[in-house]
N, CA, C and O of each residue as an XYZ file, in Angstrom:
352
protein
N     116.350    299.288    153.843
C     116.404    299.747    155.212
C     115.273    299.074    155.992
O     114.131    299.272    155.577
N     115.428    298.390    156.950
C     114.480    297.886    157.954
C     114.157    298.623    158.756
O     114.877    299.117    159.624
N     112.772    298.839    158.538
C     111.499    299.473    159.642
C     111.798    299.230    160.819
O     112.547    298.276    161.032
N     111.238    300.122    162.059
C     111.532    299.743    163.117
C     110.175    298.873    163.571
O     109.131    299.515    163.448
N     110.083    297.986    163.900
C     108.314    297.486    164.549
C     108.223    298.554    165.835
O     108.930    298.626    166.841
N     107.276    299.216    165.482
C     106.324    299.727    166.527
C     105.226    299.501    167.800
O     104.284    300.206    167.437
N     104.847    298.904    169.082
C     103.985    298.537    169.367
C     103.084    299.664    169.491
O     103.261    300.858    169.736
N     102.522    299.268    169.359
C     100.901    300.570    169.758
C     100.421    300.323    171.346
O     100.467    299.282    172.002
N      99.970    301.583    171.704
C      99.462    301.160    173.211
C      99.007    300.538    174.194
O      99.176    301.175    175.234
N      98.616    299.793    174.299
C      97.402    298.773    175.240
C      96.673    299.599    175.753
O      97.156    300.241    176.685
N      95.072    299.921    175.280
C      94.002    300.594    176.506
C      94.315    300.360    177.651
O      94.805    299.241    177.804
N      94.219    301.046    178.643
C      94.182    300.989    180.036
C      93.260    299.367    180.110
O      92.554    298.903    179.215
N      93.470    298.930    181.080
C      92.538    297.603    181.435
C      91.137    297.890    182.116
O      91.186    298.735    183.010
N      89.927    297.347    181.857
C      89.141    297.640    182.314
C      88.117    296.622    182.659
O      87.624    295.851    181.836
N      87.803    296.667    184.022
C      86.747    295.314    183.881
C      85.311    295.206    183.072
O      84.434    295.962    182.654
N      85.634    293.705    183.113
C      84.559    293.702    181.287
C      83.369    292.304    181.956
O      83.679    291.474    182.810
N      82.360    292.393    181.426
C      81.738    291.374    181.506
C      82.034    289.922    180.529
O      81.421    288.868    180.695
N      82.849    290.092    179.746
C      83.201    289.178    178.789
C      84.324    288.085    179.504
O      85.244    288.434    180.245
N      84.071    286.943    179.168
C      85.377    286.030    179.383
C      86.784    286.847    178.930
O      87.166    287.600    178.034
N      87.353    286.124    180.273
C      88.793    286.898    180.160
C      89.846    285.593    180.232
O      89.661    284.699    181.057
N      90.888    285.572    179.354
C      91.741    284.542    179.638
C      93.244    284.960    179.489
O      93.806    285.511    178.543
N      93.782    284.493    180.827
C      94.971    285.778    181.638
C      95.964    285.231    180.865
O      97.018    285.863    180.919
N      95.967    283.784    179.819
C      97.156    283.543    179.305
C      97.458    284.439    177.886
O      98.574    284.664    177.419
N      96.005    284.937    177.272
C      96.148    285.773    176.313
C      96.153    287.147    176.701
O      96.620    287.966    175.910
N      95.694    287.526    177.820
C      95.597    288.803    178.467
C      97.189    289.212    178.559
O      97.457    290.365    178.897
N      98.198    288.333    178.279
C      99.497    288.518    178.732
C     100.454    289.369    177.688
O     101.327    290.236    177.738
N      99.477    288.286    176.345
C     100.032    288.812    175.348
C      99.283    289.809    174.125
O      99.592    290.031    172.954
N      98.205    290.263    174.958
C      97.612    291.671    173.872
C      98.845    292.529    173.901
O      99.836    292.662    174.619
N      98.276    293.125    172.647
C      98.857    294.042    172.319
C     101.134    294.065    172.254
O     102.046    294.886    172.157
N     100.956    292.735    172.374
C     102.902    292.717    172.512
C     103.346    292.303    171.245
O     102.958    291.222    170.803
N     104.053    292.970    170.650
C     105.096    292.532    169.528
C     105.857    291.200    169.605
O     106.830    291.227    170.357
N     105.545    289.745    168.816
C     106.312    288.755    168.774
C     107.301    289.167    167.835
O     106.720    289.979    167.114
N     108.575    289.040    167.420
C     109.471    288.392    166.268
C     109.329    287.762    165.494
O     108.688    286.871    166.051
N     109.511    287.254    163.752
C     109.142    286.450    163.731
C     110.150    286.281    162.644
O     110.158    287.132    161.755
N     110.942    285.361    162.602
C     112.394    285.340    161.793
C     112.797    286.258    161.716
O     112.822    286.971    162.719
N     113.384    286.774    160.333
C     114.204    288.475    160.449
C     112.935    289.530    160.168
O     113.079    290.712    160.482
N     111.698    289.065    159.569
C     111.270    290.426    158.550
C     109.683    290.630    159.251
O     108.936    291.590    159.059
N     109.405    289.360    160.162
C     107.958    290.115    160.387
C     107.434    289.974    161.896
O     108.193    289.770    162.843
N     106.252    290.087    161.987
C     106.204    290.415    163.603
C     104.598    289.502    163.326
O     104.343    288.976    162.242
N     103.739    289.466    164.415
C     102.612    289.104    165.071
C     102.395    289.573    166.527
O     103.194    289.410    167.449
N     101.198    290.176    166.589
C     100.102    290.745    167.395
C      99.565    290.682    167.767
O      98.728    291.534    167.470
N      99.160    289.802    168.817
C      97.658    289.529    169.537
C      96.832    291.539    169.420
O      97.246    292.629    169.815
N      95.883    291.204    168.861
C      94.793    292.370    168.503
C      93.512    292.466    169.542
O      93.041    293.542    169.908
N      93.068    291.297    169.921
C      91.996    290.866    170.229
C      91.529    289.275    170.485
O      92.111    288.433    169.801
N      90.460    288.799    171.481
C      90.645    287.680    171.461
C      88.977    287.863    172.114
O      88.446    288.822    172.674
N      88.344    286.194    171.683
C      87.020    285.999    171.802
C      86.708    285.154    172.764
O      86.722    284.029    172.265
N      86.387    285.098    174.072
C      86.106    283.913    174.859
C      86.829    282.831    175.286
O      87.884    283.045    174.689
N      87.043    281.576    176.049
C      87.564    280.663    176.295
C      87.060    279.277    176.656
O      85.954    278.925    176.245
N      87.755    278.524    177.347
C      87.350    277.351    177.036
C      85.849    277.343    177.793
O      85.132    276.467    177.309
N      85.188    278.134    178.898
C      83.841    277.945    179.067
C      82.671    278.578    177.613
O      81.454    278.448    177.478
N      83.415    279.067    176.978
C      82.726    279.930    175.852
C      82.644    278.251    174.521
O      81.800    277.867    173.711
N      83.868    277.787    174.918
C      83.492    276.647    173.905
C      82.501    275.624    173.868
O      81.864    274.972    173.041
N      82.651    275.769    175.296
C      81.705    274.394    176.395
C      79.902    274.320    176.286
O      79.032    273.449    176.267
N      80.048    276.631    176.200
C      78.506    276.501    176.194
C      78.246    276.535    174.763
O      77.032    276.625    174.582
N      78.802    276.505    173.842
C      78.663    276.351    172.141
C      78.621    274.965    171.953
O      78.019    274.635    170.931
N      79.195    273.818    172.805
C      78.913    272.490    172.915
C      77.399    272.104    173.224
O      76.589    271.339    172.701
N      77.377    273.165    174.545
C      75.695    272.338    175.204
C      75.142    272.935    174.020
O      74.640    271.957    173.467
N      74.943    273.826    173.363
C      73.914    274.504    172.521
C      72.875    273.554    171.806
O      71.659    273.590    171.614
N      74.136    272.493    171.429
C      73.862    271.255    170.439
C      73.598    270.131    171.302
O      72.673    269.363    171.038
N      74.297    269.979    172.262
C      74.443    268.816    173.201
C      73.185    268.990    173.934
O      72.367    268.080    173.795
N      72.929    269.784    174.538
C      71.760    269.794    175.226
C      72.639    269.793    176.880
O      73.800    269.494    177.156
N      71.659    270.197    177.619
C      71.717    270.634    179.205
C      72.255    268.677    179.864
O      72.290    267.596    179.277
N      72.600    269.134    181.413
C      73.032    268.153    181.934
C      74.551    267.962    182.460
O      74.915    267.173    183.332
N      75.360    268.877    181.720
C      76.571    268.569    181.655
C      77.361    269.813    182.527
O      77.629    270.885    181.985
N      77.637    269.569    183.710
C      78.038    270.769    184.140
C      79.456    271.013    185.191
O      79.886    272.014    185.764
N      79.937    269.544    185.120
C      81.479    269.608    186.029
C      82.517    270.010    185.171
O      82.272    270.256    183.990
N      83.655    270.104    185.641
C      85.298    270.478    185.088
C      85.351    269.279    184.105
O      85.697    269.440    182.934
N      85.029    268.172    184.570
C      85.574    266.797    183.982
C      84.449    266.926    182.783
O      84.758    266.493    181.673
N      83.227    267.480    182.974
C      82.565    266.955    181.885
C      82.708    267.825    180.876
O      82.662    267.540    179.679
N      82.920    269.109    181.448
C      83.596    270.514    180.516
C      84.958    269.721    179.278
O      84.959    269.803    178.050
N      85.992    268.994    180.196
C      87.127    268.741    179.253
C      86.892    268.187    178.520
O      87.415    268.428    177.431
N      85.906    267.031    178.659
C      84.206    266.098    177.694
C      84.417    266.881    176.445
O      85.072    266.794    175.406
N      83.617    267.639    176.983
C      83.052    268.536    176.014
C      84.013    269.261    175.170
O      83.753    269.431    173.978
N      85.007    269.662    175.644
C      86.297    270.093    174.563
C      87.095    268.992    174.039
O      87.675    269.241    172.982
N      87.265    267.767    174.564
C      87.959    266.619    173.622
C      86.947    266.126    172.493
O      87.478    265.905    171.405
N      85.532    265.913    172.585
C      84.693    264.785    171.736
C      84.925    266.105    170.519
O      85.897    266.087    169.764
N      83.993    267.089    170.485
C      84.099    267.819    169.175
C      84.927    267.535    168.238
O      84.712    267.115    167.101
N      86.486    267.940    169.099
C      87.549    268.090    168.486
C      87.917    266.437    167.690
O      88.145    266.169    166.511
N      87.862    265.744    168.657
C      87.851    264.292    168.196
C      87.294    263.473    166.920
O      87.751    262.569    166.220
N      86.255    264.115    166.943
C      84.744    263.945    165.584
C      84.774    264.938    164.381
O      83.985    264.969    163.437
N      85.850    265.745    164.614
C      86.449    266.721    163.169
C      84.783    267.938    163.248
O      84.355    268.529    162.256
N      84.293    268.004    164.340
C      83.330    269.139    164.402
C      83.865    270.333    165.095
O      84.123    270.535    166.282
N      83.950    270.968    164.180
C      84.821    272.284    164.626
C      83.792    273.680    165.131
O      84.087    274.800    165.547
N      82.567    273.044    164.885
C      81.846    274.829    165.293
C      81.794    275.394    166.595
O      81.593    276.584    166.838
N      82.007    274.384    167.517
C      81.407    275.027    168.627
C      83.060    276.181    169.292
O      83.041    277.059    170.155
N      84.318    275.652    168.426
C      85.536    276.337    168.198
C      85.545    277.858    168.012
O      86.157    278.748    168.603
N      84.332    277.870    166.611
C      84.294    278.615    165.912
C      83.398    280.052    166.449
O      83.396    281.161    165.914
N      82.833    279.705    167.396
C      81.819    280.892    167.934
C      82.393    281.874    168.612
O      81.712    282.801    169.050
């Protein structure tokens, strides 16, 4: 007998001092499909691409502060197989 998937509530929304990113904000808390037998959940989510940028300067050092030099900063890492500043 197949379970029914359940979603669980979404907290009310509340403004947060934390990076917010409205493309995952879309999908907290929503039930995906996932072939016949299982599902996936956005639960939670950590920062965005300015959260990556300043895990870049950490290492990189100051100086770097436009859109263009931001996307910089998210292509080279990724490019050079250095994954930490991903990882924070």
């Amino acid at each position: 007998m197949r379970e029914e998937i359940r979603e669980t509530s979404v907290p009310e929304r509340t403004l947060t001092a934390r990076p917010v990113a409205p493309g995952a904000e879309a999908h907290l808390g929503v039930v995906h499909p996932i072939l016949d037998h299982g599902m996936i959940r956005l639960v939670d989510y950590m920062g965005d691409d300015a959260a990556i940028c300043q895990a870049a300067r950490t290492s990189y050092g100051k100086g770097t502060k436009s859109v263009s030099q931001d996307e910089g900063l998210i292509r080279y890492p990724m490019r050079h197989w250095h994954t930490t500043p991903f990882e924070m």
